[in-house]
N, C-alpha and C positions, 0 to 999 in steps of 0.2 A: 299779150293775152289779156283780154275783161274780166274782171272779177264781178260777178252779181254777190251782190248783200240784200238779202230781205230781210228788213224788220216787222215785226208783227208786234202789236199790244195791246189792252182793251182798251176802250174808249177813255181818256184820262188819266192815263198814265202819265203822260210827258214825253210821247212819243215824237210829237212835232219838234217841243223844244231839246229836246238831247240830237234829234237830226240835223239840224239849225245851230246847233253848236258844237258837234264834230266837222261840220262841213267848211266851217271857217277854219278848222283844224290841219285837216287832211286836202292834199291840192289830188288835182288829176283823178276827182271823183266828181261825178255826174248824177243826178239827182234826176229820177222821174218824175215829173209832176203827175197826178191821177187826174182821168177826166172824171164828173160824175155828174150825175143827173138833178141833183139837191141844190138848194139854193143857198149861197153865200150866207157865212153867221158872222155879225160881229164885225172887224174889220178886214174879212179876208178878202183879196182880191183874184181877180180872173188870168190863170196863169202864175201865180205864186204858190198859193197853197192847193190848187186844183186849178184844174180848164174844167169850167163848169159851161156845160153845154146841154141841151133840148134832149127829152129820151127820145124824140124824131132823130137827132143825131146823133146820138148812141148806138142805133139798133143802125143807122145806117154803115157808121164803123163795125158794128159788128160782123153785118152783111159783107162786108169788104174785107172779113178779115186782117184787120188793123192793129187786135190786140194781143199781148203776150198771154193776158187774162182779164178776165172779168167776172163783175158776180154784182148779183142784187141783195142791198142789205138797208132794212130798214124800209124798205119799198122806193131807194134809188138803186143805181146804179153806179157805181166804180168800177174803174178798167185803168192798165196800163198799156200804154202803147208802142206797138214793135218801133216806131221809129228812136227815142231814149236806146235802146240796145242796139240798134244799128249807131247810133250817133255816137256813142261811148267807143265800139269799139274801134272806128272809121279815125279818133283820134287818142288813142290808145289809153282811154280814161278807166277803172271800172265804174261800175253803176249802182245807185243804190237805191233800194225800190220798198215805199210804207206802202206797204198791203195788211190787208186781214189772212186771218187764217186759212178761207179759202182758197182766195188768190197766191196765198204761199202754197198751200198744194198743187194749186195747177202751174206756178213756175216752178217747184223741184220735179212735174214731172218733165216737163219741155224741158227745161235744165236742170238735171241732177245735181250736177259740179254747183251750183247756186250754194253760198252760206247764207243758215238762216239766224237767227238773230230773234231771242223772244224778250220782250221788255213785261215786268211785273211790277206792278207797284208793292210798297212792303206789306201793305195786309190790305182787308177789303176796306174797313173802316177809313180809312186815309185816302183810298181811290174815290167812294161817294163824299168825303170832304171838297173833292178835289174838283168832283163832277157841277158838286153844289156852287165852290166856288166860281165857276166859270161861267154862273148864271145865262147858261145860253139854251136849256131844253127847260119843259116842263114836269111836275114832278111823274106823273105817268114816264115819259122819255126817261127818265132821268132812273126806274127802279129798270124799266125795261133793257139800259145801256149796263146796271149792275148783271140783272140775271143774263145776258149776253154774253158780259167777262165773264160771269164762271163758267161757263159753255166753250168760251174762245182759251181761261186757261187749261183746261182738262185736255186742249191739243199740246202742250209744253214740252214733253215729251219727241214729238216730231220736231223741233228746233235743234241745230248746231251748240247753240250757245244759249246760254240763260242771263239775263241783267236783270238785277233789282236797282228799279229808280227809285232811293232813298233820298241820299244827296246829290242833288246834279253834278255839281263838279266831279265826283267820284266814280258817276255814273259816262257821263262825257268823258272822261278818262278811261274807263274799260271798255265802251264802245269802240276808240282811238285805239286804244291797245288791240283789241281784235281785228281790225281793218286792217292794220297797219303788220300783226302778226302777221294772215295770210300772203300778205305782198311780199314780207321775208322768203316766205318757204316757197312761190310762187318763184321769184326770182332766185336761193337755194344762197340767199349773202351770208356770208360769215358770220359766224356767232361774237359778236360783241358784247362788252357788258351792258351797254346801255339794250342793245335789242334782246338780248337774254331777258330782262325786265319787262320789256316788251311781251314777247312771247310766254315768261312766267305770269302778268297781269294775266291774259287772255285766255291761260288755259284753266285758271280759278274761274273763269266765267262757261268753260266745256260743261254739257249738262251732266255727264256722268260727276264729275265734281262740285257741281252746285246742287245739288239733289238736295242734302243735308239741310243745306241754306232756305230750299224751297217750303218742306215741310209744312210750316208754323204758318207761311201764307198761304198755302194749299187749304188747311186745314182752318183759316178766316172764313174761307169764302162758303166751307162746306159746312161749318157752323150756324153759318147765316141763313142757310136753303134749309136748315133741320128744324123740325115744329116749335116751335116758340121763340127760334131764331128770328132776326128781321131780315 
């Protein structure tokens, strides 16, 4: 049986790199690449971190019903594509899929059974550091991608799971720990001590238990939208 993982997180969290380093982690997981419509930044390449493809070609997969989901953000285009969840399952990997917020609602409706997985960074000040650092938008892009996450965190709520990307390692650690919990209970293996560990890491990352945790960044981002706030 496939297990779908959707992670979602705003622009600059760390999303790419904690994917990227659970993945060398965990075997017998399969990674969607997204197609989208927007042009390569930096040194990404075609097929790595996207199929970056013509909106003439988008809208024609769409026509043909190609994908699991899609949505327009930023004035391109992202989609993932039904073949990744035929492939996974055809070799009995499960799949893990970086969407946005939308596109995680329209996969937990196609697939309920989907875990989702919401990544935050620890407060907003530390994510516009982060956006800054990556010197890749302009400053307009750049407050437009802040006011975005607070919009994309106020969905956190509708996630499985909650991660704050503080420290990678730590973070890439509860990731692993979650992935790795579900395939316990999926498969119903014996409580060991080492997998007890396991399944203890992951359920501190469950949102009804992370709630507490969330608060103080909740309450960054809605500082910052208040008048005299930046």
């Amino acid at each position: 049986m496939t297990s779908v993982f959707i992670i979602s997180a705003p622009s600059g969290s760390g999303k790419s790199t904690l994917v990227e380093g659970v993945r060398a982690l965990v075997p017998g997981l399969d990674f969607s690449v997204s197609y989208t419509t927007r042009k390569p930044r930096g040194d990404e390449q075609d097929g790595r971190e996207y199929s970056f493809v013509s909106r003439e070609e988008f809208e024609d997969m769409i026509a043909r019903d190609e994908f699991l989901e899609y949505a327009e953000v930023f004035g391109n285009y992202y989609g993932t594509a039904r073949r990744f969840w035929r492939e996974a399952q055809a070799k009995g990997h499960d799949l893990l899929l970086d969407i946005d917020v939308q596109g995680a609602a329209q996969i937990k409706c196609a697939l309920p059974e989907a875990v989702s997985i919401f990544i935050l960074p620890p407060n907003r000040q530390i994510l516009e550091r982060r956006l800054r650092h990556r010197s890749l938008d302009a400053e307009d892009v750049i407050q437009q991608r802040l006011l975005t996450a607070r919009r994309e965190i106020e969905n956190y709520d509708k996630y499985d799971y909650i991660l704050v990307n503080d420290r990678l390692e730590d973070a890439i650690e509860s990731l692993k720990s979650i992935l790795l919990a579900v395939r316990l209970k999926r498969a119903g293996t014996e409580q060991t001590a080492a997998n007890s560990e396991i399944v203890n890491r992951s359920e501190r990352c469950r949102l009804d238990n992370a709630r507490q945790e969330l608060q103080p960044i909740l309450d960054s981002f809605v500082s910052a939208a208040a008048p005299g706030g930046r």
